[in-house]
matplotlib code that plots the C-alpha trace (Angstrom):
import matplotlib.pyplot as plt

x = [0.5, 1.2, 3.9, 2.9, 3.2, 2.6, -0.6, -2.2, -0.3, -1.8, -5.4, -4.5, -4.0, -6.9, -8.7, -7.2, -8.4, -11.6, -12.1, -11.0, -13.5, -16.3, -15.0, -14.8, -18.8, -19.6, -19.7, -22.6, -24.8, -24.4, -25.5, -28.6, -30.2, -28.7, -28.3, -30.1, -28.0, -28.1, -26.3, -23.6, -23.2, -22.7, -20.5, -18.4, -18.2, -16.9, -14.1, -13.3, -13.3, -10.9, -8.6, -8.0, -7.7, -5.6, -1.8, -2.8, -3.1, -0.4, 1.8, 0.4, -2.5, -5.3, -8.1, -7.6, -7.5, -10.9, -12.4, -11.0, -12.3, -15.9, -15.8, -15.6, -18.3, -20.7, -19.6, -20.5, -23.5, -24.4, -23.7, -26.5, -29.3, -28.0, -29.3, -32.7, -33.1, -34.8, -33.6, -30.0, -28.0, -25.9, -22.8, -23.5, -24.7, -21.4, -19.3, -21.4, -20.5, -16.9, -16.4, -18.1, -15.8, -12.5, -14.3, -14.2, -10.5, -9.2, -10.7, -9.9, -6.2, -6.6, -8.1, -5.4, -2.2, -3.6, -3.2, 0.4, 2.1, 3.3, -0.2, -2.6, -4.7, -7.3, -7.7, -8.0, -11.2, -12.6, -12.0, -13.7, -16.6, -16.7, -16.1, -19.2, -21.2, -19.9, -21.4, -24.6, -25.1, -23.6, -26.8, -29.7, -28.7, -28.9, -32.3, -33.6, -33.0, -34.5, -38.2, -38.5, -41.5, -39.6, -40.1, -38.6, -38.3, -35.7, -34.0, -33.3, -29.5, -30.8, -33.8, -35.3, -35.3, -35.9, -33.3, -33.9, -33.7, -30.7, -28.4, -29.5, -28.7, -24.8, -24.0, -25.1, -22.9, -19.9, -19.6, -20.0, -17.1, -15.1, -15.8, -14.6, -11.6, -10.5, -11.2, -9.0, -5.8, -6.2, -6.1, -2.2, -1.1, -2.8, -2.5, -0.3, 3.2, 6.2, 4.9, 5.0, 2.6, 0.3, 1.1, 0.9, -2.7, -3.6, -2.6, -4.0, -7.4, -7.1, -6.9, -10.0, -11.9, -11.2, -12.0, -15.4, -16.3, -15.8, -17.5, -20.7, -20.2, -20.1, -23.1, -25.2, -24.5, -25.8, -29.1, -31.4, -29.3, -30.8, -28.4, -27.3, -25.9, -21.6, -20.7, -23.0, -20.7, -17.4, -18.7, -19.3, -15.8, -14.6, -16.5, -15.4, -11.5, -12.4, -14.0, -10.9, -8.8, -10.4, -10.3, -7.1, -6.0, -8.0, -6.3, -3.0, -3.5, -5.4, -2.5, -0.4, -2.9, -3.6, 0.2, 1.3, -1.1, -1.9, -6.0, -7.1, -9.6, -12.5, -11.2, -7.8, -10.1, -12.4, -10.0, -9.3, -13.4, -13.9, -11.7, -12.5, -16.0, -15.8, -14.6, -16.9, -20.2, -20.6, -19.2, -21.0, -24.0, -24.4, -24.2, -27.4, -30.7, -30.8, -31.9, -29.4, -26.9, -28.0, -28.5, -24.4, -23.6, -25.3, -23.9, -20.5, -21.3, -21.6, -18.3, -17.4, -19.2, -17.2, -14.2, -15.0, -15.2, -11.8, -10.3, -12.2, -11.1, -7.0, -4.6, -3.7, -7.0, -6.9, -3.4, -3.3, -3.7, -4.7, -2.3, -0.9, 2.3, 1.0, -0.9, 1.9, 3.9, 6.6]
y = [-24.3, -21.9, -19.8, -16.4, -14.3, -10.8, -12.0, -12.9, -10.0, -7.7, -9.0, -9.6, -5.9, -5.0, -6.9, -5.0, -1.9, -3.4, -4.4, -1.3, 0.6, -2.4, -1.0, 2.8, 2.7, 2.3, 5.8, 5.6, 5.0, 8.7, 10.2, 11.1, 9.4, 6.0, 3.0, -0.3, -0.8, -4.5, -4.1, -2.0, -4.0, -7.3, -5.5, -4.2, -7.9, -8.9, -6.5, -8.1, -11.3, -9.7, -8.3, -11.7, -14.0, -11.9, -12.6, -16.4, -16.1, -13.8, -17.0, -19.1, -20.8, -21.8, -22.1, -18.2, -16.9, -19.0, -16.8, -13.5, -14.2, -15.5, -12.5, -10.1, -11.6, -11.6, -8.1, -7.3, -9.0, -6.8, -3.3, -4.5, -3.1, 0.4, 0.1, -0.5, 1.9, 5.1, 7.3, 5.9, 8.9, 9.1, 8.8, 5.9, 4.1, 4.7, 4.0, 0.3, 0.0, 1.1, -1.5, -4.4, -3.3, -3.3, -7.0, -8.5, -7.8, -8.6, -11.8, -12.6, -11.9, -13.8, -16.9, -16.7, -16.3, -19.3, -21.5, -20.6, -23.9, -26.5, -28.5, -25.7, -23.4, -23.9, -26.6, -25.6, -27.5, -26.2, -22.6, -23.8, -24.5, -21.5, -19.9, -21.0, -20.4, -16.4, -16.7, -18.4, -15.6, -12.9, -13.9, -14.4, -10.7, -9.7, -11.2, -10.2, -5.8, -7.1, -9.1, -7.4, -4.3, -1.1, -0.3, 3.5, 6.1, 6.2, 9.1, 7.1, 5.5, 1.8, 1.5, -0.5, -1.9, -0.2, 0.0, -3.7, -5.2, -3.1, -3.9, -7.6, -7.4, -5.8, -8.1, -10.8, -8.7, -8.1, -12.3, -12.9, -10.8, -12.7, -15.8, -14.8, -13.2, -17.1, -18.4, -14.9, -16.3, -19.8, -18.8, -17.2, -20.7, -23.0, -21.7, -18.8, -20.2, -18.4, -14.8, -11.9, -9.7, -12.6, -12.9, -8.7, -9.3, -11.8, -9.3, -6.6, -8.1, -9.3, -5.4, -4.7, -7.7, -6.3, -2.6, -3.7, -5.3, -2.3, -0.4, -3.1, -2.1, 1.2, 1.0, -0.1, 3.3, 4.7, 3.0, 6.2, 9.0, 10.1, 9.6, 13.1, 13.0, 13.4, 10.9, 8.2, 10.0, 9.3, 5.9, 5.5, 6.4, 4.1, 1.4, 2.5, 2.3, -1.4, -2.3, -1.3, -3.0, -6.3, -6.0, -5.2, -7.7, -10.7, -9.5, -9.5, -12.7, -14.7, -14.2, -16.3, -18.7, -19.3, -19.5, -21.9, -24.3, -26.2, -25.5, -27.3, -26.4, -23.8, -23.7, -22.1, -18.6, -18.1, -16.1, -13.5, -14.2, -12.7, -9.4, -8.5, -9.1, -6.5, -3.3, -4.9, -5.7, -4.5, -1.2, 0.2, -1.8, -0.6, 3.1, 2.9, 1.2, -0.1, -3.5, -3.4, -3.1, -6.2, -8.4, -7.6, -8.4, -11.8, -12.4, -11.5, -14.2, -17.0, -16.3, -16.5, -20.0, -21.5, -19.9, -21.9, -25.1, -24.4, -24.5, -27.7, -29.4, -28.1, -31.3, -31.0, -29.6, -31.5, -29.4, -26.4, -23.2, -20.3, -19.3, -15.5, -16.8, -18.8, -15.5, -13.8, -16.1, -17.8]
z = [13.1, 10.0, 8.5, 8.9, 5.6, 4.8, 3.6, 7.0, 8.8, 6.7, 7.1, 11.2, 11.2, 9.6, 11.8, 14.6, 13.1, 12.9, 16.3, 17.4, 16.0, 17.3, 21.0, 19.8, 18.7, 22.1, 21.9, 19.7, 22.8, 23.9, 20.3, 18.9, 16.9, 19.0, 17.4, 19.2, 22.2, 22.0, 18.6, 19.9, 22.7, 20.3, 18.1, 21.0, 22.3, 18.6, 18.8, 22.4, 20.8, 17.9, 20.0, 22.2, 19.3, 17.0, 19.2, 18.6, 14.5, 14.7, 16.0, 13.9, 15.4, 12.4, 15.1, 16.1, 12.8, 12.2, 15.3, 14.0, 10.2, 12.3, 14.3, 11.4, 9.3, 12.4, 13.2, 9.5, 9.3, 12.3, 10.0, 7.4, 8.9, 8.8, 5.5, 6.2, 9.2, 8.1, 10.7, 10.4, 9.3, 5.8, 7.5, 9.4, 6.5, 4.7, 7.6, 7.5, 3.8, 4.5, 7.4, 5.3, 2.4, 5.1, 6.1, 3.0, 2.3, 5.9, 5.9, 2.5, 3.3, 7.2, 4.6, 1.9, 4.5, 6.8, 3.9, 2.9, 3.2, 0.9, -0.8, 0.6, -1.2, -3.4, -6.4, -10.2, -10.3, -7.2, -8.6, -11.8, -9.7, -7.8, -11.0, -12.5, -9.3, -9.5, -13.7, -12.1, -9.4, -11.9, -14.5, -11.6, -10.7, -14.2, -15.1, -11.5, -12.8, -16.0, -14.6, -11.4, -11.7, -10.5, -7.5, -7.5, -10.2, -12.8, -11.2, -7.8, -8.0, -7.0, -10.0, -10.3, -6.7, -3.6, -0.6, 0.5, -2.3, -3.6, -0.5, -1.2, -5.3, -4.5, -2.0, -4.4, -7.3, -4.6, -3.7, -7.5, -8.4, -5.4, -7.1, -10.1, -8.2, -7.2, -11.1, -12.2, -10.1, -10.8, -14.6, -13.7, -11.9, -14.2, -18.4, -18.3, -18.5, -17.9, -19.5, -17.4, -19.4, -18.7, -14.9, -15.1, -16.5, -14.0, -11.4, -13.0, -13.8, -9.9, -8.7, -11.0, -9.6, -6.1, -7.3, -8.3, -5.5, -2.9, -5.5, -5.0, -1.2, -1.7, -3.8, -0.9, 1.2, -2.0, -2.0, -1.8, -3.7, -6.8, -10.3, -10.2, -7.2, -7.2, -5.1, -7.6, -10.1, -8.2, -7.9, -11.0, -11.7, -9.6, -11.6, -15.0, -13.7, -12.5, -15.6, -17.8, -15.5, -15.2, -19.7, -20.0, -17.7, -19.1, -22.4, -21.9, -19.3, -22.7, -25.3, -23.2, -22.8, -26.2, -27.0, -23.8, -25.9, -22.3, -23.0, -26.1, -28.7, -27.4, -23.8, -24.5, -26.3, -23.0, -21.4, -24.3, -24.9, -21.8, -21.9, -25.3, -25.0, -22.1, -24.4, -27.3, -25.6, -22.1, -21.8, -25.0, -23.8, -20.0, -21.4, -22.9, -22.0, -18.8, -19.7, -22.8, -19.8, -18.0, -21.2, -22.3, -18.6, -18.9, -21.8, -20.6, -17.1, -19.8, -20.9, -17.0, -17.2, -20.0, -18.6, -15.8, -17.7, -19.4, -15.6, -15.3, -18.1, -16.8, -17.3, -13.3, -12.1, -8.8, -7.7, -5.5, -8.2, -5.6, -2.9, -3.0, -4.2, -7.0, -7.9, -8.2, -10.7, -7.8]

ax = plt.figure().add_subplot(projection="3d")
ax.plot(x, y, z, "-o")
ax.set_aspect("equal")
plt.show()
């Protein structure tokens, strides 16, 4: 048994929502253009499932909350090929983005709240490793934009791949930036100390982390819009804001960590490294050329790598250093 939290309720309810609307596209099968009816039939099924096992992880019970998070990801997996499907309207393709996007955070908050007890959560060495697995995936993407032939013309939003390949690439960038999401919070319960402009970074760079991944989602609905079109801008936007806050927050989380002294020699610089390098390298960089863009971006995942390092080389790297309440300083 768990404790529930405000964590898990939060992601419980969200799944709720989500199974909900599994049951409501059964309506789907009375439209024109209809999607397959095997696949709303599945996803109807999954919300079912949902429904039933959400009052057991709402007591408490782990195995429950295991079939709500496994329910979600198969009922996600299931909103993919509204990407691929030509005669899928725009709107269903951006519902599909938005539910993956709602997916990602539910079950990230069902996963985080189900490990809320004394000795849970993740270890400051596994989040080193996951850490540099995000870097590893962060610099295949980037070389991938860079040696791939284009496939579409400049003026197409997902150059230089085509729809395919571009859902594939931001799912890619979206589990990258979830990985480096885990090495983020396990920087705040590992080097910060006692600062709370460091423990505001943390959170701060968290929120940005989190922004940039629904903005990978939402890229995918986005696949075959040309550059001018507003919502790419409002995207785009929404990418810039993420940006600045993943920066800022890695800058005011390094001070501390350079001061606290608990990182020696190179290590304790990789977090500041990686903020500064952000204003410095990749934002002036990704404004210009596109393969300018993806070179700062790779540069900027190395930092990520050594960062990752620095959490392995952490005097008590085999403790617990990512649980929502070690994220938040307590």
């Amino acid at each position: 048994m768990m404790r529930r939290s405000p964590v898990l309720i939060t992601g419980l309810v969200l799944g709720i929502a989500l199974g909900l609307l599994d049951l409501a596209g059964l309506a789907g099968l009375f439209v024109e253009p209809a999607p397959p009816p095997a696949l709303v039939i599945v996803s109807a099924l999954l919300g079912v499932v949902t429904l039933v096992a959400v009052p057991a992880a709402w007591r408490g019970g782990r195995r429950a909350a295991a079939v709500v998070t496994g329910a979600r990801i198969a009922s996600a997996l299931l909103a993919v090929p509204a990407f691929f499907a030509p005669e899928a309207p725009g709107w269903a393709k951006t519902a599909a983005a938005a539910a993956i996007a709602v997916t990602v955070v539910a079950v990230a908050l069902i996963w985080a709240g189900s490990r809320r007890r004394v000795g849970a959560g993740v270890t400051t060495r596994t989040a080193s490793l996951l850490c540099v697995a995000g870097a590893i995936l962060g610099i295949a993407g980037g070389l991938a934009m860079i040696v791939v032939a284009p496939e579409v013309g400049q003026d197409r939003f997902s150059y230089p791949f085509d729809t395919p390949m571009h859902v594939i690439t931001q799912l890619v960038f979206a589990v990258n930036h979830v990985l480096l999401l885990v090495a983020v919070l396990a920087v705040g319960r590992a080097a910060i100390g006692p600062s709370r402009a460091g423990r505001a970074g943390v959170l701060l760079a968290a929120a940005g982390m989190i922004g940039l991944t629904l903005c990978e989602l939402g890229a995918m609905a986005l696949a075959g819009a040309q550059v001018d079109d507003s919502r790419v801008d409002l995207l785009n936007l929404g990418y810039g804001v993420s940006s600045l806050a993943i920066g800022a927050g890695l800058v005011l989380a390094g001070i501390p960590v350079i001061r606290s002294g608990r990182w020696r020699g190179w290590a304790r610089y990789t977090v500041l490294a990686c903020g500064l390098a952000l204003f410095a390298v990749v934002l002036p960089a990704i404004s210009g050329p596109m393969v300018a863009g993806r070179l700062a971006l790779i540069a900027w995942m190395v930092l990520w790598a050594a960062m990752g390092v620095a959490l392995a080389r952490d005097p008590g790297a085999a403790r617990p250093a990512v649980t929502p309440a070690a994220a938040m300083g307590r």
